[in-house]
C-alpha positions in Angstrom: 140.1 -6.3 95.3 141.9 -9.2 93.6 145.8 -8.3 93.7 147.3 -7.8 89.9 151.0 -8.7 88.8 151.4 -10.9 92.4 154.5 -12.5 90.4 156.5 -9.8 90.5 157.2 -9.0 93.8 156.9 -12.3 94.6 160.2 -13.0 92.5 161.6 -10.1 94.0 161.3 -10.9 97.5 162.5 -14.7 96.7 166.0 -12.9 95.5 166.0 -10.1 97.7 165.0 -12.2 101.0 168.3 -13.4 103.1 167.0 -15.7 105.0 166.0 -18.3 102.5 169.2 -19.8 102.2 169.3 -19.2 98.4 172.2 -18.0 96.6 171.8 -16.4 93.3 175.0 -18.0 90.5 175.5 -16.3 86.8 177.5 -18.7 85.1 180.1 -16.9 82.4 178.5 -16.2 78.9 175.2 -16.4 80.6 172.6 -13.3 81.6 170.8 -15.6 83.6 170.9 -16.1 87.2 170.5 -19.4 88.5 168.4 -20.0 91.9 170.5 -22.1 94.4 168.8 -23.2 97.9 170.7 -24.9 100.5 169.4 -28.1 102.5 171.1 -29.3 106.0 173.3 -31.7 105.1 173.9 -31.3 101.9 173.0 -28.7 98.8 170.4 -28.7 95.7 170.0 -26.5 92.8 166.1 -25.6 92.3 165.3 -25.6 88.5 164.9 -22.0 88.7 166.3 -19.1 86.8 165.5 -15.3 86.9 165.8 -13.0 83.8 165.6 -9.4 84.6 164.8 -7.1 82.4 165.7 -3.4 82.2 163.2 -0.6 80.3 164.4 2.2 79.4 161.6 5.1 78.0 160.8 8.9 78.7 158.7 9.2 81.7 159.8 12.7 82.0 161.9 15.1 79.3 165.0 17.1 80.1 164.4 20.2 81.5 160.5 19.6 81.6 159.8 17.6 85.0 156.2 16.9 82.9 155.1 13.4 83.0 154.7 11.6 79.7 151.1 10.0 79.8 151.8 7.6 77.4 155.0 5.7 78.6 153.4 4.8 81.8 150.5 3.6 80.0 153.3 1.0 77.9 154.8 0.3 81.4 152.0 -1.0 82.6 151.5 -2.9 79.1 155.1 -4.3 79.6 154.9 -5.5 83.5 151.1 -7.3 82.8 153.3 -8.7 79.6 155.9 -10.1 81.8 153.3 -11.2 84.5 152.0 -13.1 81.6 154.9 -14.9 81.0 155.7 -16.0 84.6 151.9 -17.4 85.4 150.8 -18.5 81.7 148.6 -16.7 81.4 146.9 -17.2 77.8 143.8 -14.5 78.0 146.0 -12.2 75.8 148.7 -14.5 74.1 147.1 -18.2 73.6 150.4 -19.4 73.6 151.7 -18.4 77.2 148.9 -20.7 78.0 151.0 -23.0 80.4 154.4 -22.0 79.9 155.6 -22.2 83.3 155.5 -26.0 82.9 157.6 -26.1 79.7 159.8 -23.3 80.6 162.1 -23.0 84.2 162.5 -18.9 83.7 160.6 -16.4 85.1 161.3 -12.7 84.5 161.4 -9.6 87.0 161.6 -6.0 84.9 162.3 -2.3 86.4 162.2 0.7 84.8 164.7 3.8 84.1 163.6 7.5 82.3 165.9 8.3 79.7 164.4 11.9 79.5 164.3 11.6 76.3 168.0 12.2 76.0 171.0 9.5 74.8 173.2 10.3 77.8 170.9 9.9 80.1 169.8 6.4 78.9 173.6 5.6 78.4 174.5 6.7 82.4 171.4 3.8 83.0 172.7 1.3 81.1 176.4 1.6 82.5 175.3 1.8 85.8 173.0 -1.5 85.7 175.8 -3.5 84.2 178.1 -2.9 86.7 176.3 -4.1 88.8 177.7 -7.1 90.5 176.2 -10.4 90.6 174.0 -11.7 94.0 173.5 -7.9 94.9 170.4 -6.8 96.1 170.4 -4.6 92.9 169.9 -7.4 90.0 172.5 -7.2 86.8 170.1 -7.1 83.6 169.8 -9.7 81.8 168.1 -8.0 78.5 167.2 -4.2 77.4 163.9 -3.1 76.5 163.6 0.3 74.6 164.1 2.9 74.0 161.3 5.0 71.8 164.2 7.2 70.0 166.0 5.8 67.5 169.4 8.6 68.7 168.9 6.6 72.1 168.6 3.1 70.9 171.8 4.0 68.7 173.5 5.0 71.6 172.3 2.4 73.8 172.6 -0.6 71.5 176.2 -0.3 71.2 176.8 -0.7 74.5 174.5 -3.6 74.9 175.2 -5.1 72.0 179.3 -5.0 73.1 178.6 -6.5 76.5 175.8 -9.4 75.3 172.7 -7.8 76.2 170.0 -8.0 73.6 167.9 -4.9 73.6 164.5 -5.2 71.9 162.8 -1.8 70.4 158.7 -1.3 69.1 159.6 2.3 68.1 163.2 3.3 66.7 162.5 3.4 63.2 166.4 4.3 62.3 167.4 2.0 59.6 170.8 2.4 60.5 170.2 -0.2 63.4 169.5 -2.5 60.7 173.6 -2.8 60.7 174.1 -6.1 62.7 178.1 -5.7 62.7 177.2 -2.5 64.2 174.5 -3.5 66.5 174.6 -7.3 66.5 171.8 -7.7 69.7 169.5 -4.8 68.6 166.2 -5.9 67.0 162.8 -4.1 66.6 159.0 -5.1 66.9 158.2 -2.2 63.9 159.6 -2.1 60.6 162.7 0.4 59.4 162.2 3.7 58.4 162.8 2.5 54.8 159.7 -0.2 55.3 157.5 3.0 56.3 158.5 4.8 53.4 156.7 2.9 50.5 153.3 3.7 51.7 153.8 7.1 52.6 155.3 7.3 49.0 152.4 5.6 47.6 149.8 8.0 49.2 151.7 11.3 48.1 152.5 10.4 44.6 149.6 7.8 43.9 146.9 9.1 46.0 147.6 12.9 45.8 149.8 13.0 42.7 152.9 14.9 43.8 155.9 14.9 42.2 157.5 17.7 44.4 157.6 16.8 48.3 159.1 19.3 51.3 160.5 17.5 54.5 160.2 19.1 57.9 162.1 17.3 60.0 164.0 17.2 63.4 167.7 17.0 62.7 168.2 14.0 65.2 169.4 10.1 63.9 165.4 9.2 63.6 164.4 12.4 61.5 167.5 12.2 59.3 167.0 8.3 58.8 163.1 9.1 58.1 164.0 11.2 55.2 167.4 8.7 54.2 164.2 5.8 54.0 162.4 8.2 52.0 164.9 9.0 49.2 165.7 5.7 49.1 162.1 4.3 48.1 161.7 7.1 45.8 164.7 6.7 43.9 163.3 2.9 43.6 159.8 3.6 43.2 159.3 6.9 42.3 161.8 8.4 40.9 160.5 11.4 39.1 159.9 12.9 42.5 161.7 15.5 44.0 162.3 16.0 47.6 163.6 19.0 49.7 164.5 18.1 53.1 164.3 21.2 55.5 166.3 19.9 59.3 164.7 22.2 62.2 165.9 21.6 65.8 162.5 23.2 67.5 164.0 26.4 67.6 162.4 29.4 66.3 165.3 30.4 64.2 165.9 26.8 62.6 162.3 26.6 61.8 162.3 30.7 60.1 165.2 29.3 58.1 163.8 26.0 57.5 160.7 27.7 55.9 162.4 30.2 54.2 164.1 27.5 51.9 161.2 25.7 51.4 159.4 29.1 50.3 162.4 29.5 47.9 161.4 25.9 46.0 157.8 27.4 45.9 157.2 23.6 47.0 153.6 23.0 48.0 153.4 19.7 50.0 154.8 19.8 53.1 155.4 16.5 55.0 156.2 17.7 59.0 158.2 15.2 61.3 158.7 16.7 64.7 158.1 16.0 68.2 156.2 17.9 70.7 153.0 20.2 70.4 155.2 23.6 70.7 157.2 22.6 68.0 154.3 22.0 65.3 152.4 25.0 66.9 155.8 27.1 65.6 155.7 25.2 62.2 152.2 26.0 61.4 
């Protein structure tokens, strides 16, 4: 069988191996290290340079040592992605198509479970950074992830205050749209408020509601969710009224959650929560 992803540890080993003479440089203001390979009798710098990106996503959950199907499935997304880049490889992305010729930097990743919980991914990102440079352990030179927006909020601030950029193609929050705030966070998705409008559109054009109940987890992305909701229907819709009902996948926040929704004798229920058990307990 035909090896897959052969750049990767190839680029590993080349910075890992110390008997190359190579030395690895990171120039200040820069989150790129610079290949340098010593001759007899004198030294060259090879135009070289290694960008090593850090991912950050929940393999696993706190306190539930399940695997989470899905993010592995993305990893492997994200290290044929950056295999991509480093062979130009245009099967997927036309452009790539020779890159390697145009562009002198190749890209290693590694990957980190947050758990699915901001202090995990913020013990991950302090302890990468501190790493020191022309260790065997590479310092990052960008962040990828994570899927919550409470993680990328926590996360981004950090980044953003020590240069890293740190890219996202699920936190909705439109509080990271703040760039004073989070100056290197950006997003492959839209905002929570860009999701809004047509969820809007389908309740009140489609299905004609005018009075709309919010289940949602009381974390930064379901709070922002709703936020992006009320937003576009003060703008768009603004005979419609919405109840928002914060659970926190308890069975008591979700009984009281309920109750006040029973008590508005609303009759659409929009439910945005995580996790089978919690929308088994819901129903």
């Amino acid at each position: 069988m035909e090896p897959v992803l052969t750049s990767l540890p190839q680029l590993d080993a080349l910075r890992s191996d110390p008997t190359n003479n190579t030395t690895w440089t990171r120039d200040e203001g820069s989150n790129l290290d610079v290949l340098t390979t010593t001759t007899t009798g004198n030294s060259d710098t090879t135009n070289l340079a290694l960008c090593h990106l850090v991912s950050i996503s929940p393999f696993t959950y706190l306190g539930v040592d399940v695997a989470n199907q899905g993010t592995f499935e993305d990893a492997a997304g994200t290290a044929l992605a950056v295999h991509h880049l480093n062979t130009g490889d245009g099967r997927i992305v036309p452009q790539l198509e020779g890159l390697p010729d145009r562009c002198n930097i190749r890209f290693t990743i590694e990957f980190a479970d947050d758990r699915s919980t901001p202090s995990v991914a913020v013990d991950h990102v302090v302890n990468v950074t501190s790493r020191p440079p022309g260790g065997v352990e590479p310092p990052p030179c960008a962040f990828v992830g994570s899927y919550r927006s409470a993680i990328s909020i926590a996360t981004s601030i950090l980044t953003g205050m020590w240069n890293y950029p740190q890219v996202s193609g699920i936190s909705l929050a439109a509080d990271l749209d703040d760039k004073l705030q989070y100056p290197l966070f950006a997003r492959t998705t839209p905002s929570d408020d860009g999701y809004a409008v047509p969820i809007l559109q389908y309740f009140c054009d489609v299905l004609g509601v005018r009075h709309l109940a919010v289940v949602n987890i009381n974390d930064a992305y379901g709070n922002s969710f709703v936020k992006g909701l009320r937003s576009g229907a003060e703008r768009y819709y603004p005979d419609l009224a919405i109840h928002q009902a914060p659970v926190d996948g308890s069975l008591p926040s979700i009984q009281t959650a309920l109750a006040g929704i029973k008590e508005t004798q609303f009759r659409y229920i929009l439910a945005l929560v995580f996790g089978t058990g919690t929308y088994d307990l819901v129903m």
